[in-house]
Each structure stands twice: as C-alpha cells, then as structure tokens.
DOKOL-652546 format. One line per 5 residues: number of its first residue (from 0); for each residue x, y, z of N, C-alpha, C. Coordinates in nm, 4 decimals. Each point is the difference from the previous one (the first is absolute). Last residue first. Example, Ala and Ser with C-alpha at 12.3 -4.5 7.8 and 13.67 -1.06 7.14 Angstrom:
<rs>
1> 1.2850/-0.2250/0.7080/0.0820/0.1190/0.0060/-0.0770/0.1090/0.0730; 0.0290/-0.5720/-0.0070/-0.0890/0.1190/0.0000/0.0900/0.1200/0.0000
</rs>
This chain:
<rs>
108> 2.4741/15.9152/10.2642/0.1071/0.0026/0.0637/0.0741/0.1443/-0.1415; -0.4748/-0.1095/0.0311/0.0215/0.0023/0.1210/0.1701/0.0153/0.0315; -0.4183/0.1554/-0.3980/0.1293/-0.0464/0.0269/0.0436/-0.0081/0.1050; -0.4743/0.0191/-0.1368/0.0823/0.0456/-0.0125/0.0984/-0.0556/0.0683; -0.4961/0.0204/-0.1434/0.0853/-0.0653/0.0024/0.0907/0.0989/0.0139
103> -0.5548/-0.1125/0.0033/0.0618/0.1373/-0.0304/0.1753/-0.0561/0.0277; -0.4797/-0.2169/0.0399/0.1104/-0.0943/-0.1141/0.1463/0.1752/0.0054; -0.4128/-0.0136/0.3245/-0.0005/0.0690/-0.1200/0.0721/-0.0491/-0.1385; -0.0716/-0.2808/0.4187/-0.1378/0.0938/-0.0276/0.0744/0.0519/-0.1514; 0.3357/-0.1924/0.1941/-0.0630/-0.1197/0.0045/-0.1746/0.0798/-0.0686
98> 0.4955/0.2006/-0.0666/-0.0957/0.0423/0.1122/-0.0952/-0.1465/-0.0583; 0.5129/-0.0794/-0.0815/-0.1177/0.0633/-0.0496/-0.1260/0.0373/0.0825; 0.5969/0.0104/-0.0654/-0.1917/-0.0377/0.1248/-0.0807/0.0555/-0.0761; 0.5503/-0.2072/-0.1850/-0.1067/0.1011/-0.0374/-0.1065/-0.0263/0.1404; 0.5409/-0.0723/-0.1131/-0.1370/-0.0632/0.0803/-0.1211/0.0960/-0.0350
93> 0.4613/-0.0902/-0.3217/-0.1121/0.0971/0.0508/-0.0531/-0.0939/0.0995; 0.2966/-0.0093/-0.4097/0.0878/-0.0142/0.0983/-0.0924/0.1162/0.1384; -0.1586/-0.1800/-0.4131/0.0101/0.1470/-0.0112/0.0985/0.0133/0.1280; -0.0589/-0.4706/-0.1514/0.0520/0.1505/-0.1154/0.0289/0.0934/0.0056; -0.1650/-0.2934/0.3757/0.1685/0.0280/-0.0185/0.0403/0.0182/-0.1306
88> -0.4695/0.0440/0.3591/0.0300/0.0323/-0.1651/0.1480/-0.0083/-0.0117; -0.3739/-0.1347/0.3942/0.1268/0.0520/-0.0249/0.0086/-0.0408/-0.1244; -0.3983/0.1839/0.3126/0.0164/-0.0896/-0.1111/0.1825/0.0103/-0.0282; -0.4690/0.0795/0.3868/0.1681/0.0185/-0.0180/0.0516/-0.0844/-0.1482; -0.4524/0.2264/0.2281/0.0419/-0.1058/-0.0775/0.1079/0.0183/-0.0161
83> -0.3955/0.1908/0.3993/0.1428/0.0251/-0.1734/0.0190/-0.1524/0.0144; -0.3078/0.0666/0.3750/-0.0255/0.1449/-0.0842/0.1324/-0.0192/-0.1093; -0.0351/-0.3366/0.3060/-0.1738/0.0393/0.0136/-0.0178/0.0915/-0.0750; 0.4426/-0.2522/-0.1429/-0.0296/0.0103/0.1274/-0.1349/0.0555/-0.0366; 0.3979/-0.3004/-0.3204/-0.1376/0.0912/0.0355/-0.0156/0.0019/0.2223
78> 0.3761/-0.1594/-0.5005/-0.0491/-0.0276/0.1389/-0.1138/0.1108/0.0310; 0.2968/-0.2375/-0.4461/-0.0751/0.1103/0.0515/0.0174/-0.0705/0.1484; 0.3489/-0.0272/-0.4658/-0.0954/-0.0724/0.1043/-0.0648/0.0967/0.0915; 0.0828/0.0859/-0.5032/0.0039/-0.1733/0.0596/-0.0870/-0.0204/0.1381; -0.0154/0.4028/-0.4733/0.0541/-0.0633/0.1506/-0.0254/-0.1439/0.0241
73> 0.1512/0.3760/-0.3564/0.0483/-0.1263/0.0063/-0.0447/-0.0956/0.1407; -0.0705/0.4491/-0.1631/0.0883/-0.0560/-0.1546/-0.0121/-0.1222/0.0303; -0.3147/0.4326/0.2185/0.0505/-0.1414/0.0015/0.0782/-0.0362/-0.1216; -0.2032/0.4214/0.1170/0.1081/-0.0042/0.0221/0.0544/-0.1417/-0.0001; -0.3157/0.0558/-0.2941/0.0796/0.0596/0.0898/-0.0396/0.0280/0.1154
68> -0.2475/-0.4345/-0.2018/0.0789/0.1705/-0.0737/0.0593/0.0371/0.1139; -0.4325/-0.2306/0.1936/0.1015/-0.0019/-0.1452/0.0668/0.0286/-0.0715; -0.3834/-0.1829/0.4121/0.0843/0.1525/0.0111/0.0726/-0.0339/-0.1555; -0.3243/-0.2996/0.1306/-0.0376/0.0929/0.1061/0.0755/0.1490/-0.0323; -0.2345/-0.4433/-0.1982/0.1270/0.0712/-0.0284/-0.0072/0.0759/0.0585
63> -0.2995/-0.4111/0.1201/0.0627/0.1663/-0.0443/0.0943/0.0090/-0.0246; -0.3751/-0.4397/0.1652/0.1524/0.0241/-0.0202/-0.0605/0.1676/-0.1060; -0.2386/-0.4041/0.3437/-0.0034/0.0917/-0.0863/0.1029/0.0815/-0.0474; -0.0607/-0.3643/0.3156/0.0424/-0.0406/-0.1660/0.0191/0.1570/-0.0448; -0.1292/-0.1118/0.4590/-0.0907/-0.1136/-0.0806/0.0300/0.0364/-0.1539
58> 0.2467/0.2068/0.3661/0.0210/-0.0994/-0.0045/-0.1156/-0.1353/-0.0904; 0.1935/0.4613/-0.1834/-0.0590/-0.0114/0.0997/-0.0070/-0.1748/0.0534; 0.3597/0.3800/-0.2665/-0.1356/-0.1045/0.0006/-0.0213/-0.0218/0.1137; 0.3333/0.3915/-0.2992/-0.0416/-0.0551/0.1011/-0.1210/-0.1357/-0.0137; 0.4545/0.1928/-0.2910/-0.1375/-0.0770/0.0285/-0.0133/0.0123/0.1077
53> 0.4018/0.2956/-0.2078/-0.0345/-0.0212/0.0842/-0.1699/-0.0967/-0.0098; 0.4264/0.1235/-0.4222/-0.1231/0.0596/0.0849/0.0027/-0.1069/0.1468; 0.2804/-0.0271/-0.4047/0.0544/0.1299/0.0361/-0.1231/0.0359/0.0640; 0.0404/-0.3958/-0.2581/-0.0732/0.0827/-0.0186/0.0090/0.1502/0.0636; 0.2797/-0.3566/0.0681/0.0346/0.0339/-0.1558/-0.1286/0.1136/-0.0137
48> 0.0651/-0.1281/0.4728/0.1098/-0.0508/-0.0914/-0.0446/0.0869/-0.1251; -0.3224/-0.0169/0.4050/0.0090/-0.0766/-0.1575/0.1062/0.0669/-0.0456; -0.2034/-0.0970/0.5229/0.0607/0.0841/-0.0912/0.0050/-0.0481/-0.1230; -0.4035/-0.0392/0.3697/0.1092/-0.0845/-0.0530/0.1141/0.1207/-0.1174; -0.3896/-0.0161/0.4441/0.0837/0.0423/-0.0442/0.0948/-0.0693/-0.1167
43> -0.5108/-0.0254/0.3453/0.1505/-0.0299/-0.0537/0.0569/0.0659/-0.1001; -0.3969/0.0530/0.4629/0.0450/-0.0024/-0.1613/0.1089/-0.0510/-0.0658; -0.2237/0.0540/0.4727/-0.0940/-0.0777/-0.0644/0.0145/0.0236/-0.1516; 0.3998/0.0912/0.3771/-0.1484/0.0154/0.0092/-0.0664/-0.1157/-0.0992; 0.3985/-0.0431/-0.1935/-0.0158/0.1510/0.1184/-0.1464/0.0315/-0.0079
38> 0.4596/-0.3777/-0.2784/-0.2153/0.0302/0.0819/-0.0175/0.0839/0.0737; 0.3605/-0.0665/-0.3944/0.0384/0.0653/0.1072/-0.1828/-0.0612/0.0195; 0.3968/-0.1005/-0.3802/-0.0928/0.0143/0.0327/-0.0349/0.0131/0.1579; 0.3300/-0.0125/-0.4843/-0.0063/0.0127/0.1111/-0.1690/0.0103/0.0531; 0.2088/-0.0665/-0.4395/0.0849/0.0096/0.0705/-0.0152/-0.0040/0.1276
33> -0.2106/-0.0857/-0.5251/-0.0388/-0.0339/0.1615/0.1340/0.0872/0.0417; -0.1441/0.0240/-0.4889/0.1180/-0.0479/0.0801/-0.0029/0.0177/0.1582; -0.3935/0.0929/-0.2987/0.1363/-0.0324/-0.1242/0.0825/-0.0742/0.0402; -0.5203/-0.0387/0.2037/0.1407/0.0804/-0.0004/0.0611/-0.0662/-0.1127; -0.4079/-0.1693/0.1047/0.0371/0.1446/-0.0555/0.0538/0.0762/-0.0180
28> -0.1581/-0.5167/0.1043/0.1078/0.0544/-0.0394/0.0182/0.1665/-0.0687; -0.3547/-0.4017/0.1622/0.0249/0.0875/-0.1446/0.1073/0.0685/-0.0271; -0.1892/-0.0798/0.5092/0.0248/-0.1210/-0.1265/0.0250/0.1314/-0.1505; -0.0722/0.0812/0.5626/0.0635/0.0393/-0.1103/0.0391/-0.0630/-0.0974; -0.1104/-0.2243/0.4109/-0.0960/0.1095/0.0380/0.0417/0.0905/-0.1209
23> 0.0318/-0.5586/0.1316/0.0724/0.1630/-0.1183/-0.1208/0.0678/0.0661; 0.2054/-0.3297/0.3945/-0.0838/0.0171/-0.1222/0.0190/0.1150/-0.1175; 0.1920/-0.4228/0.3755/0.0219/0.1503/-0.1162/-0.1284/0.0179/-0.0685; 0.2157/-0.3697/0.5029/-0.0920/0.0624/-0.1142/-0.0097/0.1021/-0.0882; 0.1675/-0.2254/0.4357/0.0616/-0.0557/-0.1028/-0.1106/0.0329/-0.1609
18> -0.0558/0.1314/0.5178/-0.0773/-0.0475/-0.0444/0.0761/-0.0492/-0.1600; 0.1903/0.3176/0.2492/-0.0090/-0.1050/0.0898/-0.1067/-0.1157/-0.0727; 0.1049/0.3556/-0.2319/0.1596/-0.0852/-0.0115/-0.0172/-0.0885/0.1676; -0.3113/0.2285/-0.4201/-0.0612/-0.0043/0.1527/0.1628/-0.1314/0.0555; 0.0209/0.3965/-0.4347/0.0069/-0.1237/0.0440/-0.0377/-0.0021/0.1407
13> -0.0983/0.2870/-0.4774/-0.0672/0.0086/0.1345/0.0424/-0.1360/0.0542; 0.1755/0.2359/-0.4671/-0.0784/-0.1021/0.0504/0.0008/0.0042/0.1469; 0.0392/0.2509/-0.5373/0.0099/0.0454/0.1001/-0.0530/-0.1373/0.0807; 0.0634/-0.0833/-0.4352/0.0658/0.1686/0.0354/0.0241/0.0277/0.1387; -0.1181/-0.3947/-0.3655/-0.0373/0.0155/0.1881/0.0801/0.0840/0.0399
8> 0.1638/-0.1588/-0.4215/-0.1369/0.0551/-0.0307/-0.0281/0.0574/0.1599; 0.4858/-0.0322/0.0855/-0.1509/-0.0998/-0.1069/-0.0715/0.0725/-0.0050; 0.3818/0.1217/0.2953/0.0324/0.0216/-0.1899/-0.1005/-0.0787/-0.0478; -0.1012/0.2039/0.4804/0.0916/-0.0899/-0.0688/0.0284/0.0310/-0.1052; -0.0992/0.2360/0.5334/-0.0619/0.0106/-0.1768/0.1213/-0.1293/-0.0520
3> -0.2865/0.0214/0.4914/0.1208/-0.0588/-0.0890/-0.0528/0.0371/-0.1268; -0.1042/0.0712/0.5428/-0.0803/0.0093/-0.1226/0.1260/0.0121/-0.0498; -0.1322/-0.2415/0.4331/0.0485/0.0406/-0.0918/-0.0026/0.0108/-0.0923; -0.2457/-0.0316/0.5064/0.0000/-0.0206/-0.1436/0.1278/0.0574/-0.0602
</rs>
C-alpha cells in the first residue's frame, strides 16, 4: 500500500497500486498545510506546515493532533522507526525525535 497526503478535501488516501485503486481513509481535511507523511506499524503521521503541529491517524480514519507548538516553527518532512519520530523543521534549522510513547522531544543535530 501507499499512503498519500493531498491538497483535496481527501486528506489522507490508502493506494492498493497493484490493484489500481484509492481509498480516503482521512476526508475533511484537517490540516492547515499537509507536508509530509510517514506509516509506522499500525499508525500515521502527518506534518502540518502552518499549524506548527504533528497528526497522528489510524488506518480506519481516526485522526489527532498529536503534538503542537514548540519547539516546532515549521515541520515538513518526517520519518519514523518502532520507538521516535524524526521530524525535520528547516525554520528551526532542526531534526527533532520524538519519543513515539511519551511525545517527549528533542533536538538531534
């Protein structure tokens, strides 16, 4: 599967790319400004640009604001492993990890 954030209403979409197929798994659009998005394990990740926060969701929709505010100015693009969240911020000229359990963060480079 590939999971695709867009600029439509259909926020978030689930493509079966052997099977020529999309579905919205994130309609309504809750973000300000998408930037990036990450699947890890059985959660997702999307960054928000203008809102200066982190969404997580699930794959049957359910959507969070997960993290928000500082230290974030600006993030875009993430990546994830079994325990952090890698977020890169080129306001704060920052990779930030976030502990995946505690949301607890800090500065990597």
């Amino acid at each position: 599967m590939l999971w695709a954030i867009t600029p439509d209403a259909d926020a978030v979409v689930k493509i079966d790319v052997a099977n020529n197929k999309a579905e919205t798994v994130v309609g309504d659009r809750p973000y300000q400004f998408p930037n990036g998005l990450v699947w890890a394990g059985d959660e997702g990740f999307v960054t928000d640009g203008y809102g200066k926060s982190i969404w997580r969701f699930t794959a049957d929709g359910k959507t969070e604001k997960w993290f928000e505010g500082e230290p974030l100015q600006g993030p875009v693009g993430l990546t994830a492993d079994e325990s952090y969240l890698y977020v890169s911020d080129p306001r704060s000229k920052q990779v930030f990890r976030f502990d995946r359990k505690t949301k607890s963060v800090e500065p990597t480079l």
